[in-house]
C-alpha positions as CSV (number, residue, x, y, z in Angstrom):
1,X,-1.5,-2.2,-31.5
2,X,-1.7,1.6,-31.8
3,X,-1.3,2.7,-35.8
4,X,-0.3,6.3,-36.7
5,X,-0.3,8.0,-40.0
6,X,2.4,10.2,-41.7
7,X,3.0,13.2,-39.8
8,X,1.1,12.2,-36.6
9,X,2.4,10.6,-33.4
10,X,1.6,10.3,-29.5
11,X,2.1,13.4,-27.1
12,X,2.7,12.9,-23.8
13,X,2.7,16.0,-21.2
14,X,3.1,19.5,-22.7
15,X,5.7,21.6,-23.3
16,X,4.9,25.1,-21.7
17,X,2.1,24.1,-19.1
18,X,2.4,22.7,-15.8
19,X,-1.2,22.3,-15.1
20,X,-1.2,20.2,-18.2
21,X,0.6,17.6,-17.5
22,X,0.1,14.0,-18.2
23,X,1.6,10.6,-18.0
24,X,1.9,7.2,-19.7
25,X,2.7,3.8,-18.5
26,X,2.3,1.5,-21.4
27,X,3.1,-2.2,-20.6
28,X,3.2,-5.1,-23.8
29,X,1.7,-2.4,-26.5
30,X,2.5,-2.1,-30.1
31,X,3.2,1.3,-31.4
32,X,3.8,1.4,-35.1
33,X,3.6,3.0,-38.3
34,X,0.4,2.5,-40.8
35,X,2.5,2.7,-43.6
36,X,5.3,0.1,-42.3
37,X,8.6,2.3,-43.4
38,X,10.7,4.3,-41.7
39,X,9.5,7.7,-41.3
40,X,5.8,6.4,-41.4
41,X,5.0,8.4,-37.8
42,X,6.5,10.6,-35.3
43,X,7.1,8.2,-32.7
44,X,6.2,9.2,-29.1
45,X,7.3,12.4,-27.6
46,X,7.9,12.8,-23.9
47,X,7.1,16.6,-22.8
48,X,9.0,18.8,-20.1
49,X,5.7,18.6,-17.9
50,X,4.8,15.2,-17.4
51,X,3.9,12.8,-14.8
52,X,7.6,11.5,-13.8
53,X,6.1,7.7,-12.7
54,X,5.7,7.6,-16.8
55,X,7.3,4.3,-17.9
56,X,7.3,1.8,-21.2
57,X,7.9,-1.7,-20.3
58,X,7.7,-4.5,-22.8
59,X,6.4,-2.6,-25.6
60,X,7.1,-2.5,-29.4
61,X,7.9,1.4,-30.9
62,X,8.6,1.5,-34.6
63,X,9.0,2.9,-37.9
64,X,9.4,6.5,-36.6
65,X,10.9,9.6,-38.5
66,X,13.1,12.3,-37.1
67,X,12.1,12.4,-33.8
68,X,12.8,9.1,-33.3
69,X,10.6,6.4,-32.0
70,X,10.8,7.6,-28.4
71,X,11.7,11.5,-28.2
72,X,12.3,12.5,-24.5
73,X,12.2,16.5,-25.2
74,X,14.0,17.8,-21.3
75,X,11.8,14.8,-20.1
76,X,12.4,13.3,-16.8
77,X,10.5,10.0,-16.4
78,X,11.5,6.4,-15.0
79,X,12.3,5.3,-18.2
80,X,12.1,2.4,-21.0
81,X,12.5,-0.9,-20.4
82,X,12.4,-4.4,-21.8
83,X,11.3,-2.7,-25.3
84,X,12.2,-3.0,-28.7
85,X,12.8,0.2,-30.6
86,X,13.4,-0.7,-34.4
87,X,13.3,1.1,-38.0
88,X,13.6,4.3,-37.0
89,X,15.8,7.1,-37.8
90,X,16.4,7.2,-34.2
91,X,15.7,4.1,-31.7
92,X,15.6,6.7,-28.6
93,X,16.1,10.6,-29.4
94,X,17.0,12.9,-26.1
95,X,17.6,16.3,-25.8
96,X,18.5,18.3,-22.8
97,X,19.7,17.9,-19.2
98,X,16.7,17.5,-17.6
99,X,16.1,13.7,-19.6
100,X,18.0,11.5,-18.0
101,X,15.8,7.8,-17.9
102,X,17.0,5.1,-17.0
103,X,17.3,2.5,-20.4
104,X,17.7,-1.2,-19.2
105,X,17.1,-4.4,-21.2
106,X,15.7,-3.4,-24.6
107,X,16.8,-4.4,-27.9
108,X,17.6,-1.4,-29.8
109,X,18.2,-2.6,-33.6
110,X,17.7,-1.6,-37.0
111,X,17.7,1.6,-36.7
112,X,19.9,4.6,-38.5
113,X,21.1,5.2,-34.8
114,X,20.3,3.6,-32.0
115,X,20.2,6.3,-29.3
116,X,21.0,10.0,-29.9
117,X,21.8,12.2,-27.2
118,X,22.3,16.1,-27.7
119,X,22.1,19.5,-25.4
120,X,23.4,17.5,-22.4
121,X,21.3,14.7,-22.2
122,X,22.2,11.9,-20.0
123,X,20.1,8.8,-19.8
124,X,21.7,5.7,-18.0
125,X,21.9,3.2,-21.0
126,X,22.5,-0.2,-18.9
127,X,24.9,-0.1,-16.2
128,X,24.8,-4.0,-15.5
129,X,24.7,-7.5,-16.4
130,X,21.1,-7.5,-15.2
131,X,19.8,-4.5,-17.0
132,X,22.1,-4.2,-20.4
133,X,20.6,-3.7,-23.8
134,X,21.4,-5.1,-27.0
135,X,22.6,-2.6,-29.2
136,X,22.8,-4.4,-32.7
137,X,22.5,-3.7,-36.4
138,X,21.8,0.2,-36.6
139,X,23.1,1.5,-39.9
140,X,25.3,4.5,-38.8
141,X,25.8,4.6,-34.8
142,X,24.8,2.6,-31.9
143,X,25.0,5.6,-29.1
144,X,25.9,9.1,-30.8
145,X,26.1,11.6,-28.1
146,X,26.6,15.3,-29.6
147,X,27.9,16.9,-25.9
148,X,30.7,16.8,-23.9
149,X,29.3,15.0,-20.7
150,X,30.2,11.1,-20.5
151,X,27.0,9.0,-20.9
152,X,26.9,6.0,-18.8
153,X,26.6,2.7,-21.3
154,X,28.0,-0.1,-19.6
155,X,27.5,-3.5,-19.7
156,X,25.2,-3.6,-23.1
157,X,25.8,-5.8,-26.1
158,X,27.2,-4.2,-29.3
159,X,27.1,-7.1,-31.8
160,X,30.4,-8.2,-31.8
161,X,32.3,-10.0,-28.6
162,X,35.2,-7.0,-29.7
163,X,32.7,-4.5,-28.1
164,X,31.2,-1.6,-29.9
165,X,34.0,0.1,-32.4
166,X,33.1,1.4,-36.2
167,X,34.4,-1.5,-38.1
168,X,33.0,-4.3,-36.0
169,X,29.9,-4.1,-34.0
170,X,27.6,-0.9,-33.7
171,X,30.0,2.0,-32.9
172,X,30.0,4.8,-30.2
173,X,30.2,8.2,-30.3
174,X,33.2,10.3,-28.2
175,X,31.9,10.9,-24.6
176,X,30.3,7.8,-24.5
177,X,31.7,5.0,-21.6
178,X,30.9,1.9,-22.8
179,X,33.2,-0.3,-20.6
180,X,33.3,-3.0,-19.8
181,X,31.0,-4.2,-21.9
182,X,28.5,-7.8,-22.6
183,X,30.4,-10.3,-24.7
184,X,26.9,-11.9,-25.9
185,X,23.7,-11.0,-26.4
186,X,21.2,-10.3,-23.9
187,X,19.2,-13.3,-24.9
188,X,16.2,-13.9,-22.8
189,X,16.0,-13.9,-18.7
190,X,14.8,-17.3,-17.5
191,X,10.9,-18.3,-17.5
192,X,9.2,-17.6,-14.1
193,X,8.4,-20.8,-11.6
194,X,6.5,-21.6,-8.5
195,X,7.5,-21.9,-5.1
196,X,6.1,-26.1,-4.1
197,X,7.0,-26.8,-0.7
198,X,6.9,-25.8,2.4
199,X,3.8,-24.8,1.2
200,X,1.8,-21.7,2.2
201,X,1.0,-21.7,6.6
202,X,2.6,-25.3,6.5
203,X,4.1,-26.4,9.6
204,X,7.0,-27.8,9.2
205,X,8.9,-29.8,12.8
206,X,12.4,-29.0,12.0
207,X,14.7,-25.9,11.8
208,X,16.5,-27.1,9.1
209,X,13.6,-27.6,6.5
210,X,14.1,-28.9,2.9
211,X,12.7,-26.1,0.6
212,X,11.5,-26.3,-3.2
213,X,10.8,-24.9,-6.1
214,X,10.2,-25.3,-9.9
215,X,13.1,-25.1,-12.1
216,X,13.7,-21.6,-14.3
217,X,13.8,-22.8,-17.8
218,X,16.2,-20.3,-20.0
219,X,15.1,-20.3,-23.6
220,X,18.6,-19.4,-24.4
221,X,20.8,-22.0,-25.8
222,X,23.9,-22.2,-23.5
223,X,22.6,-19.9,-20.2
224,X,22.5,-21.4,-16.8
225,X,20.6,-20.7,-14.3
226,X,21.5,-20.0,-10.2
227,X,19.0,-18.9,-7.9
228,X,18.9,-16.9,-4.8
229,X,17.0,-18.1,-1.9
230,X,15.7,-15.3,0.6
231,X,14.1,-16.2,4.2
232,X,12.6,-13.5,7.0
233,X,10.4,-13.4,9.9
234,X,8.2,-10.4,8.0
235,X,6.6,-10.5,4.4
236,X,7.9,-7.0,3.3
237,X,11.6,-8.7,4.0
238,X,12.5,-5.5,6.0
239,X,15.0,-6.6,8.9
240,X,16.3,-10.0,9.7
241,X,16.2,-11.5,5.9
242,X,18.5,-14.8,5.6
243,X,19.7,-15.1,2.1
244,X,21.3,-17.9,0.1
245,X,22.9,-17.1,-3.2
246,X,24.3,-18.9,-5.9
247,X,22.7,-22.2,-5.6
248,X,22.4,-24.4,-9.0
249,X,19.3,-26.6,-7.6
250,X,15.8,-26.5,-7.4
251,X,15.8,-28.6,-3.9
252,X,17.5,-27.0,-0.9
253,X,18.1,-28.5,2.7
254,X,18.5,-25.2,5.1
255,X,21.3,-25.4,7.3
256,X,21.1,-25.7,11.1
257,X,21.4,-22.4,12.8
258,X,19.6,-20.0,10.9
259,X,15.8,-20.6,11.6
260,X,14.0,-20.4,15.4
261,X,11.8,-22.6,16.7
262,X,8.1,-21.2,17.2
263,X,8.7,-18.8,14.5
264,X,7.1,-17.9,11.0
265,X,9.3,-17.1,8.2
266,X,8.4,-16.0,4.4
267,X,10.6,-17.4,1.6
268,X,10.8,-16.6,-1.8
269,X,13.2,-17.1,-4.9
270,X,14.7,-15.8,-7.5
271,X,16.5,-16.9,-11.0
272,X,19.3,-15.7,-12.6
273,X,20.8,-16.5,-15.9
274,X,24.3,-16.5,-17.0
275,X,23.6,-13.1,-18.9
276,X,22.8,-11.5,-15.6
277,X,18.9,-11.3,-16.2
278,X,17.1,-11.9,-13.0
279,X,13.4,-13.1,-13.1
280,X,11.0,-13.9,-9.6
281,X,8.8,-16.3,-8.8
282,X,5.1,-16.2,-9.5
283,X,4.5,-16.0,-5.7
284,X,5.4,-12.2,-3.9
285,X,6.1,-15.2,-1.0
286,X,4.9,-18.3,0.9
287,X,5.1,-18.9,4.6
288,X,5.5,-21.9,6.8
289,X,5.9,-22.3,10.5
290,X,8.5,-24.0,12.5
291,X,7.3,-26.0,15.6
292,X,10.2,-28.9,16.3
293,X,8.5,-31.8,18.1
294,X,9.9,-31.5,22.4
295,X,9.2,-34.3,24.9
296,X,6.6,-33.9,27.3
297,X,7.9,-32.7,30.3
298,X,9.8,-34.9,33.4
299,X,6.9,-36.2,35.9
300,X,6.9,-38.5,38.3
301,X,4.1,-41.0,40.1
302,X,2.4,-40.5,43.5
303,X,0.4,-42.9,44.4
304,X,0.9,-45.4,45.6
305,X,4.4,-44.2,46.9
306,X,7.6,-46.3,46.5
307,X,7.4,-49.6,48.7
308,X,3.9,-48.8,49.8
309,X,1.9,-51.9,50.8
310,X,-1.6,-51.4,49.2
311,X,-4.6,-53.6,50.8
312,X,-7.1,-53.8,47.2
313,X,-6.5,-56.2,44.8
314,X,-7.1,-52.9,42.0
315,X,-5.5,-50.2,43.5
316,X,-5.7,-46.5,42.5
317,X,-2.3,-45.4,40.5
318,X,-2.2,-41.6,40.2
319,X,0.9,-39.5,38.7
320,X,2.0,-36.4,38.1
321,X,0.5,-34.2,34.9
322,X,3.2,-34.2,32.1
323,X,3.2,-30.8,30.6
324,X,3.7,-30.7,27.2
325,X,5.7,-27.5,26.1
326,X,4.4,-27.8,22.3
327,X,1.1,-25.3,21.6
328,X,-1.8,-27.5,21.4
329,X,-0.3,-30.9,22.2
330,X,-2.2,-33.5,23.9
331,X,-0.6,-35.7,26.2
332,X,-1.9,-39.5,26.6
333,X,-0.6,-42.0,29.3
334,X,0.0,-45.6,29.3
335,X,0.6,-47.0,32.6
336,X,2.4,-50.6,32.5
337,X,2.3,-53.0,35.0
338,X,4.4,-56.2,35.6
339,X,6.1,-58.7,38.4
340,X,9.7,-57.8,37.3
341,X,11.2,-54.3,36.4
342,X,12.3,-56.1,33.3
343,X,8.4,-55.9,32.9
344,X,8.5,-58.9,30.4
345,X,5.1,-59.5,30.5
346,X,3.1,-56.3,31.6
347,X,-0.2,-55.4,31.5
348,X,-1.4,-51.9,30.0
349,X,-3.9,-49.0,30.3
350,X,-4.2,-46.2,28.4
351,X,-5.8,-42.9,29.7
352,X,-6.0,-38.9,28.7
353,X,-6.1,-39.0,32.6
354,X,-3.5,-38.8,35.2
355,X,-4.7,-41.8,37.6
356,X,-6.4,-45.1,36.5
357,X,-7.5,-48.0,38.8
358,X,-4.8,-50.9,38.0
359,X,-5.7,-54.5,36.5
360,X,-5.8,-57.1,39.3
361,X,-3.0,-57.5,41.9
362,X,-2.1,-61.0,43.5
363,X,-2.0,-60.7,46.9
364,X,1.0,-61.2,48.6
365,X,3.4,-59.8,45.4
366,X,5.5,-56.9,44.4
367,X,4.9,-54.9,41.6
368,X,6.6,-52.1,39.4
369,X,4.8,-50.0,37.5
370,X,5.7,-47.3,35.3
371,X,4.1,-44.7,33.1
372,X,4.7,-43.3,29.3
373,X,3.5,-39.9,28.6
374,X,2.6,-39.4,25.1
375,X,2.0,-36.2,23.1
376,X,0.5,-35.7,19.7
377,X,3.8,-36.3,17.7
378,X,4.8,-39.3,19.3
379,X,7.8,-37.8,22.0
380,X,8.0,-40.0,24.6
381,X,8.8,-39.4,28.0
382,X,8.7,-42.0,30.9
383,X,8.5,-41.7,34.6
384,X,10.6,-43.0,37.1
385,X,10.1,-46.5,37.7
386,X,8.1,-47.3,40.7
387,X,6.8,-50.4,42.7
388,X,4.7,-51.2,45.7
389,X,3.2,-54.1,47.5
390,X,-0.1,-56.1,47.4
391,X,-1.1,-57.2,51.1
392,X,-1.7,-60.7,51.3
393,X,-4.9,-59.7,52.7
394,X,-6.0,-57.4,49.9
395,X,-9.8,-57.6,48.7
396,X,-11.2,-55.9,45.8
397,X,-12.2,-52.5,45.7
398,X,-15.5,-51.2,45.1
399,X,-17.1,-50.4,41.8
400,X,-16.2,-46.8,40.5
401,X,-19.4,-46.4,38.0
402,X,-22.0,-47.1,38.2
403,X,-25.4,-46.1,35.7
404,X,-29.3,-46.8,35.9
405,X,-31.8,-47.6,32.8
406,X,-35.4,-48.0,33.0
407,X,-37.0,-50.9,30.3
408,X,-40.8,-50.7,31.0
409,X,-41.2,-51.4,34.5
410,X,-38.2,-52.7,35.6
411,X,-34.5,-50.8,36.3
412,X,-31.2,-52.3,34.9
413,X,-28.4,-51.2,37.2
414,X,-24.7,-51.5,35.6
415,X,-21.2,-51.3,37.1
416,X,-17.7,-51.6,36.1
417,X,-16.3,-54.9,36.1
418,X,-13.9,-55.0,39.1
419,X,-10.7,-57.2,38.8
420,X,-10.4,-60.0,41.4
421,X,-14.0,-59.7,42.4
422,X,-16.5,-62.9,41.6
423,X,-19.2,-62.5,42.7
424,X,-21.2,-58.6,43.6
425,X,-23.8,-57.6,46.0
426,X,-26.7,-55.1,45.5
427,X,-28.1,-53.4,48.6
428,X,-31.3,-51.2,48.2
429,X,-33.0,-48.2,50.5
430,X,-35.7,-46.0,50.5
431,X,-33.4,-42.9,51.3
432,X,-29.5,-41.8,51.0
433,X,-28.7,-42.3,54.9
434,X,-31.5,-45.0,55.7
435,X,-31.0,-48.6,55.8
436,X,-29.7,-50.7,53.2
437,X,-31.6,-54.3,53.0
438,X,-29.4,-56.6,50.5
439,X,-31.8,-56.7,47.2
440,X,-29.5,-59.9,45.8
441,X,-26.7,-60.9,44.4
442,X,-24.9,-61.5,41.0
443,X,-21.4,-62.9,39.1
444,X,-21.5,-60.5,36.4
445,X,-21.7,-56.3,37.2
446,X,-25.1,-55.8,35.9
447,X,-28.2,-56.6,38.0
448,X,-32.6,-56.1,37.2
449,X,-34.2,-54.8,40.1
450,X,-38.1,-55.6,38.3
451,X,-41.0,-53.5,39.0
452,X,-38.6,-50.8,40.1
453,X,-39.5,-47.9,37.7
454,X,-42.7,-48.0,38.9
455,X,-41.5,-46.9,43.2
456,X,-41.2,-43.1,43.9
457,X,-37.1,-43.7,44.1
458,X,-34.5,-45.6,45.7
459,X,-30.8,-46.0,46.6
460,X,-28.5,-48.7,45.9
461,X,-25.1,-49.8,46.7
462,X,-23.4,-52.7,45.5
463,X,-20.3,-54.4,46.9
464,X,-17.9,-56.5,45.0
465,X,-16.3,-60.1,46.6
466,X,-13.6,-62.3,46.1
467,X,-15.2,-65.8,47.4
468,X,-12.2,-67.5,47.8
469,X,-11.6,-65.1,51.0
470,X,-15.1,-64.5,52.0
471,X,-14.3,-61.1,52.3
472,X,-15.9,-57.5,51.2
């Protein structure tokens, strides 16, 4: 709070110097009198040179004498807004063509008159729903404007649903157009709310998202709030905005058609009251992503081809890649196996791979198989259905890994298990190409070869065998 004495007051710019110039933008200050009576100070006087940017937003101004509680003296700044200017002789005192502010949403009460305008002076005094000012309780005038140009004052509250007249309301002077005018009081605009979800960089899988938001309260008895919903590809809401108006709930499901897929878009929200008053969200915006969920792409399997007759018992099933058009998405297989394309009864593998080496194969029978491409967000797609034939003379295949280990002197040799195969074979040489003497035998797909890690090196192969055909 700023405190003057009798005969003192605030100076801003000068009146004959344009080197001289200054400026003040004073936001939720108190500027008062020390005496607390009218005619305690000389309010604040806006200069010819000044900075123009000059503003008073949310401030009390007070008690002032003659010159009223804001002079503008052929000032030209942005203006006063959401003030009060009370107990003064004059609320707001202008002279001269060259002050014209804009004055928008203040309370302008108690005073002897609320605004005075002489030697052309001509401020906008409201001029909306959104930006009136209530105009209330001043003892002689509301808007007195001694010149013959027509001040702009529409839309502001006069204290009396009639509108601003001498006998009921604060009155006007002549060349003063004050209609239409509000038929209640400016009250106060509605409190400010977050923006909840999509949340900031969320990534949301559908273009018609559900969007939400805290509610507005209005601390005025009777107001209702709507609230206007703005979309757009770029944060400074340039070009392409999509805007939503008028909606009465905090919870909004976007309608098909307006968002792209792969895109970005910032939101934000406003509230209005029923009074016109329009108050933002806390957040300038938040921003979420759309990425809708597609299929993996169509593929199809290769090998083996349709109606091949395969001779292993564990054949090698290999299919086409399924491209997945979704950033990032990775794709998994399961490949299903079964006697009847009902497959009823199948057997399974899952891979990140496209081929895998199939669960056994009875000789002699015809299989379909099939295989589900996967990605990340569960989008299925399938591939054609496919079948082939098992030879009645099929035999297992070989091992595909195989891995060494040394424990003290002795190497453990591992392979995987193959299906069909009972019984394995382990061959052993002194070099790749040399010969390859059999080292023994085994039923499981491990086998110790002792006092190995102690040789230079060796090679070993192993061979798997179905004994019920005596062949490798």
């Amino acid at each position: 709070m700023l405190l003057f004495n009798t005969g003192t007051g605030l100076t801003v710019g000068t009146a004959s110097s344009p080197t001289l110039q200054g400026g003040l933008q004073a936001d939720s200050a108190t500027f008062s009198a020390i005496s607390g009576t009218m005619g305690g100070w000389d309010g604040i006087t806006f200069n010819p040179y000044i900075e123009t940017n000059s503003w008073l937003r949310n401030c009390i101004v007070q008690y002032a004498g003659d010159l009223g509680n804001a002079f503008f003296n052929s000032s030209n700044i942005i203006g006063i807004e959401s003030c009060i200017l009370r107990y003064g002789t004059y609320g707001i005192k202008l002279r001269g063509a060259n002050s014209h502010p804009q004055i928008i949403r203040n309370y302008i009460q108690s005073n002897q008159t609320g605004v005075y305008c002489y030697n052309n002076a001509n401020p906008l005094i409201g001029g909306s729903l959104a930006d009136a000012n209530s105009i209330t309780g001043n003892s002689l005038m509301g808007v007195n404007n001694t010149s013959t140009i027509s001040l702009s004052a529409e839309y502001n509250w006069w204290g009396d649903e009639a509108g601003p007249t001498l006998r009921i309301g604060d009155g006007v002077s002549s060349f003063v157009d004050y209609t239409p005018w509000r038929t209640t009081d400016i009250g106060d605009a509605p409190g400010r709310f977050h923006l909840l979800s999509p949340a900031m960089a969320e990534q949301v899988d559908t273009q018609s998202p559900i969007l939400d938001w805290q509610e507005a309260i209005d601390p005025s008895p009777g107001d209702i709030v709507s609230y206007s919903l703005e979309l757009c590809p770029n944060s400074g809401f340039l070009s392409g905005v999509i805007s939503f108006t008028g909606l009465t709930a905090t919870v909004f499901h976007l309608p098909a058609g307006n968002l792209s897929d792969e895109q970005s878009y910032y939101w934000r929200v406003s509230a209005t009251d029923t009074q016109g008053q329009t108050t933002a969200c806390y957040e300038s915006y938040l921003m979420f992503s759309v990425s809708v969920p597609e299929y993996p792409a169509p593929f199809s399997t290769l090998v083996p081809t349709q109606d091949e007759t395969v001779l292993l018992t564990s054949p090698l099933l290999q299919w086409q890649i399924a491209l997945d058009p979704d950033p990032g998405d990775l794709v998994t297989y399961t490949v299903y196996k079964d006697i009847t394309a009902a497959f009823s009864d199948p057997d399974s593998i899952v891979t990140y791979e496209n081929s895998a080496w199939s669960e056994f194969c009875q000789p002699g029978t015809l299989y379909y198989w099939v295989v589900k491409a996967t990605d990340s967000t569960g989008q299925n797609t399938f591939s054609p259905l496919a079948r082939f034939f098992t030879d009645s003379s099929a035999r297992p295949r070989a091992p595909k890994s195989f891995n060494l280990s040394v424990s003290g002197s002795d190497l453990h040799l591992v392979w995987d298990a193959v299906p069909g195969a009972d019984n394995y074979y382990v061959y052993k040489a002194s070099t790749p190409d040399g010969y390859y003497g059999l080292l023994g035998s085994s039923a499981n797909p491990d086998y110790w070869d002792i006092g190995a890690a102690l040789e230079p090196k060796a090679f070993y192969q192993v061979i798997s065998e179905d004994l019920s055909r005596r062949n490798r």
